[in-house]
N, C-alpha and C positions, 0 to 999 in steps of 0.2 A: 091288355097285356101282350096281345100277341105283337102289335105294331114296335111295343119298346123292344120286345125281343129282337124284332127285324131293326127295328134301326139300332141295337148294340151290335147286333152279328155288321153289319154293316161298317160299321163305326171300326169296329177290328179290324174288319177287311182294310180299310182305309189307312190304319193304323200298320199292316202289316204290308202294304202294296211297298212300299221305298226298300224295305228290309230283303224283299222278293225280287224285286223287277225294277226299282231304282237308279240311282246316280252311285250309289254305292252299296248296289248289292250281292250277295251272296254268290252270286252267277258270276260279277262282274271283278269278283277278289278272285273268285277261282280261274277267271281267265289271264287274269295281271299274273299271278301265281306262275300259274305256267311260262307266261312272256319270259318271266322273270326267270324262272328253271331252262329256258330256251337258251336266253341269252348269258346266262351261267355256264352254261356248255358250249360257246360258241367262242367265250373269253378263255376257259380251259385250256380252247385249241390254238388261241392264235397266243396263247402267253407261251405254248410249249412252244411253237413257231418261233416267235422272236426271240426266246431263250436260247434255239440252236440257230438262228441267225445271228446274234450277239456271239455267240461259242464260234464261229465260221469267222467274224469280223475278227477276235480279238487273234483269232488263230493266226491269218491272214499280216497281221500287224506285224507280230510273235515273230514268228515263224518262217524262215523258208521253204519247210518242206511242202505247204498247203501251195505256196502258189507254183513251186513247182509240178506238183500233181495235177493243179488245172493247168498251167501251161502243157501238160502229156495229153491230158484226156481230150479238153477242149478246143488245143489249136494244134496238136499234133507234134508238137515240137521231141528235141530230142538235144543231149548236150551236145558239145562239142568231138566230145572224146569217144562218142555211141558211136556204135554200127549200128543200125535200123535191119530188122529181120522179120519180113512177111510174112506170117504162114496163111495159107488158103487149104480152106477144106475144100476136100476132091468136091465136083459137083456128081449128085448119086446115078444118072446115066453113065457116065464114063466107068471106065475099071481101069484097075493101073495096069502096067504095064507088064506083062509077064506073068497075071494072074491067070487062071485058069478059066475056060468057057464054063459060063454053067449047062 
């Protein structure tokens, strides 16, 4: 009696080994799973990406005002018609001129 006990518990084990520790087990769905929730969040971010990339393009198309904004920011430019007016912050050693000693 005791031996068929041992080779049923045995038999189960056998039976339960693929289920556990497999080609397709349990361990093995939970880590697809997550691959899977990883790269679920990775597409979120590049779809919001190329959504305001496509919005920047069609702007760009459209639009004067966008490439005049990167022609100011990016290369500096300025119309025709501007005056260009520098301001510089004092640098904090100095004091202006006529200020008082402290």
């Amino acid at each position: 009696m005791r031996v068929l006990t041992l080779s049923l518990a045995a038999l189960i084990v056998l039976i339960q080994y693929p289920l556990w520790l497999g080609k397709g087990s349990w361990l093995r769905v939970w880590e697809v799973d997550q691959q899977i929730r990883a790269q679920r969040d990775s597409n979120r971010q590049l779809q919001a990406r190329n959504l305001a990339l496509d919005a920047e393009v069609r702007d760009l198309k459209v639009g004067l005002e966008a490439i005049e904004e990167r022609a100011r920011s990016e290369l500096g430019m300025i119309r025709q018609d501007e005056i260009f007016f520098q301001v510089l912050d004092p640098v904090p050693s100095e004091r202006a001129p006529g200020a008082p000693k402290p």
